[in-house]
N, C-alpha and C positions, 0 to 999 in steps of 0.2 A: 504493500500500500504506500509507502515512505516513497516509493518513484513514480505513484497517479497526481496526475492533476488534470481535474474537468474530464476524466476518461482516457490521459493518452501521457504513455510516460514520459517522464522529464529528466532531462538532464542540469536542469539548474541545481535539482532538490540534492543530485547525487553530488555535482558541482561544491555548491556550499557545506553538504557535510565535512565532504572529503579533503577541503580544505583548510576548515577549521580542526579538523585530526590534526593535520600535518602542520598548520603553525602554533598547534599548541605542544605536539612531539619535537619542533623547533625549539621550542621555550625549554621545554624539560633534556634539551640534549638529549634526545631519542633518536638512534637511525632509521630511519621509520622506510620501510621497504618501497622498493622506484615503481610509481605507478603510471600505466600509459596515459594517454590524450584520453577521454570520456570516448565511446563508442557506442552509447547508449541507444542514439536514432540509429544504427547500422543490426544487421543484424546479430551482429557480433554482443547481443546483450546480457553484459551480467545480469544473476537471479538476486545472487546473496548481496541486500545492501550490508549486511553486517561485514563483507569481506575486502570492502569498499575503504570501511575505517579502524576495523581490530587488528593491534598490532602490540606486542608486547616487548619492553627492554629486555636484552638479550645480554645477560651477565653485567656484573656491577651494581648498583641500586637499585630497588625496584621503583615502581611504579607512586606509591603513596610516599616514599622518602626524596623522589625527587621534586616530588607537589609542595612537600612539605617545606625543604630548602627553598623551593621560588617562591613562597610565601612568605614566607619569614624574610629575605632578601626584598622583594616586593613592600614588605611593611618599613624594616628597617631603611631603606632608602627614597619611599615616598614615591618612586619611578610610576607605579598606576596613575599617582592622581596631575602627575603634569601635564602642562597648559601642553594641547596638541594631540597629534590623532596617538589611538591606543597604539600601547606596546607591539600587539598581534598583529596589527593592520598589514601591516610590511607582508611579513611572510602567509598572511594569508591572501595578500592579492596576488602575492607574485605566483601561488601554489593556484588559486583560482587562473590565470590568465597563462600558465603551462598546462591548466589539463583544459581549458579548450582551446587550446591552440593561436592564443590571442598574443596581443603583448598592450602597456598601458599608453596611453594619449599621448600625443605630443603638444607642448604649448596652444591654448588656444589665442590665436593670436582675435584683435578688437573685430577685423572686418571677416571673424569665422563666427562668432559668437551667435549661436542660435535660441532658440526657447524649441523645444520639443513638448509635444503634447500627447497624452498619451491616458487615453480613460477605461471603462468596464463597461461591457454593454448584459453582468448579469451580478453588479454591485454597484451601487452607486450612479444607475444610468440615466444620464443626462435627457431627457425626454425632448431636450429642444438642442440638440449636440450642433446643427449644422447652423445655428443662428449664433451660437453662445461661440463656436472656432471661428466665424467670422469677425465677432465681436474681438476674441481674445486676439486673431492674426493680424486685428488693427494699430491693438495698442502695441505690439512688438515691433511690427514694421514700422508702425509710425515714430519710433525710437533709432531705425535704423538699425535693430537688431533681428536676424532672421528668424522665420518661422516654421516649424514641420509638423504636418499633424501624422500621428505616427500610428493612429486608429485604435483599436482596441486592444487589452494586454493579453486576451483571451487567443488574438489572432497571430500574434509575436512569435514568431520563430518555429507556429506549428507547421510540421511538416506531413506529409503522408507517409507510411513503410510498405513498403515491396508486397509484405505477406497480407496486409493491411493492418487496419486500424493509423494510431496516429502517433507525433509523437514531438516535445518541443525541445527543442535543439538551445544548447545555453549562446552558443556566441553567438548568434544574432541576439538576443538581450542584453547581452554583456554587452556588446559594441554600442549600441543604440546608449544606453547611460552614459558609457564611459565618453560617448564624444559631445554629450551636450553640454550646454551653461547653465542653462535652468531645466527642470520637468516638472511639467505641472500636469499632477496627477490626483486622481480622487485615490483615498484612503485603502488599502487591499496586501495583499501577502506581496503583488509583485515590486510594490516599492520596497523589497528587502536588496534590490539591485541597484538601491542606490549606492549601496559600498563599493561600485565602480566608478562613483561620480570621483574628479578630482576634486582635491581641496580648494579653496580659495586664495589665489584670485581666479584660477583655472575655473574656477567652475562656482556660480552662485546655488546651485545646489537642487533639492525640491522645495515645490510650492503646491502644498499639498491642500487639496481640497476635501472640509470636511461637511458633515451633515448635524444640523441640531440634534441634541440629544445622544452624541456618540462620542467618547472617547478614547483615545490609543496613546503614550509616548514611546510606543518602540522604534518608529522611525526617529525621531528625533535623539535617542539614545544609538541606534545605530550610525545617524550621521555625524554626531560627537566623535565616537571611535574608528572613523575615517579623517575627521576635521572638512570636510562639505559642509555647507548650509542647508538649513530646515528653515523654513516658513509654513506658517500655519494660518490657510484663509477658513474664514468661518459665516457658515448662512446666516440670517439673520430670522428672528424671529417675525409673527405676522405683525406686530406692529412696528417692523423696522429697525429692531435693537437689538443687538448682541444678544447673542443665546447666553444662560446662564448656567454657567460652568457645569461641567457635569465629570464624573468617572466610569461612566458605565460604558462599558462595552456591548449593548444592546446590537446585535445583527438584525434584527428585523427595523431596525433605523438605518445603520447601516448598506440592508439591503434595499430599501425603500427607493423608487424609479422617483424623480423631482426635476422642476425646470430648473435650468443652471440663467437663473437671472441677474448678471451683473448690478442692479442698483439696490436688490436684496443680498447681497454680498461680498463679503470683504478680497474676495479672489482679482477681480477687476484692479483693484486700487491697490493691491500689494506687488500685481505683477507690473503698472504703473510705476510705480517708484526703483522697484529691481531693474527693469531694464535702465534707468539712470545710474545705476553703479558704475564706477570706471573699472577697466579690465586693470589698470595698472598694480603694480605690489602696492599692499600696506607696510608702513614697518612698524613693529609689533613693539611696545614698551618693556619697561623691565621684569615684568611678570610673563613674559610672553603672549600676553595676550593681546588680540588685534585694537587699535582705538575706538573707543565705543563699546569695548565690554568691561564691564564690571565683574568681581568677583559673585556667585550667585548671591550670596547671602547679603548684599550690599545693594546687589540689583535688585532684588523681592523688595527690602527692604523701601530701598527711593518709590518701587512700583505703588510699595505701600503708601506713603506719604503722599503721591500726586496723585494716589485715588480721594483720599482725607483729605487732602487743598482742594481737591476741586469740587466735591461734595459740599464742600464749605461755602466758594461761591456761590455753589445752584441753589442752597439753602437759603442764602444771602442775598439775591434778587428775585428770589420767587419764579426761578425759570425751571418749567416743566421737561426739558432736554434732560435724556440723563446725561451719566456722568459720560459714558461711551461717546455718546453724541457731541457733547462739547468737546469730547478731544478731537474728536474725527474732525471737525471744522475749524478748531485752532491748527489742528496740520493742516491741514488744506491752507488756509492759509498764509500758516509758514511758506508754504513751496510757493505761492503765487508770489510772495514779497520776493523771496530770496533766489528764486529757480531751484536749485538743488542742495535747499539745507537742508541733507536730511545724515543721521548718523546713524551708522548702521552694524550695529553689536555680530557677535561673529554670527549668531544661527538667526535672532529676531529684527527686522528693518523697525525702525519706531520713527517720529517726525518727530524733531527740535522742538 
């Protein structure tokens, strides 16, 4: 079952196991035995996923004593929690982009920079797709940044097999991530592909699209442990106002078909502002973190206080806008005064 997806096996699922074995046998000094290119669409296909990833140290320490010393090393030196992409990343992309026979992006230079678009047509489906990709191919090009609608994630890389049935093949998904700037995608398993996006400035990252009433931060934790950007657009309620936070994981929200209406949501006006990011390096201050991010607990914090300030004004002249509302229109305009005062924290874009 660990190789079905929608009925037809996959090589991504085998892909990212099989990778995360081997850069975590990287970590523990394990020689972990040489595995081919994936051959999963061919018919050459392995049965046993199990034989994909077990592999046992072979004389010397075992297994639970070398976990133990990279913990205690790991704690003792603080190395997990530094500013930048996780430890694993390295050896797990380079271990992903040898077994499909890929290799990683090269610079993207300002005049390659695209937005790739890329949605579900059996989660999260756009019921007005071919208004809402006109709409969103505007505001890209009209930035002078290019545009590719890349269809459905269901139709990505499937292919047909000889004896039949079907089957998705990883490097056409791998490639399609790894060369874009942005992907703005509705919320689903396949945005786990974005751990091929490049870091920043290569690449602004996802612009994920989500639906009231549902919540996930696993993208947003796996784009941390690459160092790529997350943004996070959000529909808006029927009176026009930020959905109110939620944790749930509810799928039948999630699976719910809805119009993708730009002036009921925040997706429009966040991929607005990202395409004015400049491709050029940041240079990074002495915490290494990029300009414009705060340490978290500094960032909650100030978030916290300018929610308190400005609750305070609307209290204070009797203005029925909430508090969402009045930000959203003090940025606004900020940008019209200034053009492009906007500061842009490494994963969330916010206006001055």
């Amino acid at each position: 079952p660990a190789y079905m997806a929608r009925g037809a096996h996959s090589e991504m699922f085998a892909l990212l196991a099989q990778s995360a074995s081997l850069s975590i046998a990287n970590a523990l000094g394990i020689a972990a035995p040489p595995r081919p290119p994936l051959a999963i669409c061919t018919p050459r296909l392995i049965h046993c996923f199990d034989g994909l990833l077990s592999f046992q140290p072979k004389g010397g320490s075992s297994f639970k004593d070398r976990l133990g010393r990279w913990n205690r090393e790991m704690l003792l030196t603080g190395r997990m929690q530094q500013a930048g992409p996780n430890l694993l990343a390295a050896p797990f992309l380079a271990a992903a982009y040898r077994l499909a026979g890929s290799s990683p992006s090269a610079v993207v230079l300002p005049s390659r920079r695209r937005v790739v678009l890329l949605t579900r047509r059996t989660q999260s489906r756009w019921t007005n797709r071919p208004e809402a990709v006109r709409e969103l191919r505007a505001i890209a090009t009209g930035a002078g940044v290019g545009f590719v609608d890349a269809g459905d994630a269901e139709a990505l890389g499937r292919t047909n097999l000889p004896g039949g049935g079907a089957c998705y093949a990883a490097r056409p998904q791998l490639e399609l991530w790894r060369d874009a700037w942005l992907v703005i995608s509705v919320v689903g398993a396949h945005e786990s592909n974005l751990l091929f996006m490049p870091s920043w400035p290569k690449a602004a990252g996802l612009l994920e699209s989500t639906n009231c009433g549902f919540f996930t931060d696993s993208y947003s934790v796996l784009a941390r442990a690459v160092g790529t950007g997350h943004h996070k657009a959000q529909q808006l309620n029927a009176r026009g106002r930020q959905c109110r936070p939620s944790t749930s994981q509810d799928y039948n929200v999630l699976n719910s078909p809805r119009e993708m209406d730009l002036r009921n949501d925040t997706l429009g006006s966040l991929l607005r502002r990202l395409v004015l990011l400049q491709p050029a390096p940041l240079a990074t201050n002495a915490t290494g973190l990029l300009p414009g991010k705060l340490h978290p607990f500094l960032a909650a914090r100030q978030a916290s206080r300018a929610r308190a300030s400005i609750g305070q004004r609307l209290s204070d002249d009797g203005s029925q806008r909430s508090a969402w509302q009045r930000q959203r229109l003090q940025g606004r305009a900020a940008d019209r005064r200034t053009g492009t005062r906007l500061a842009y924290a490494y994963h969330q874009p916010a206006a001055v």
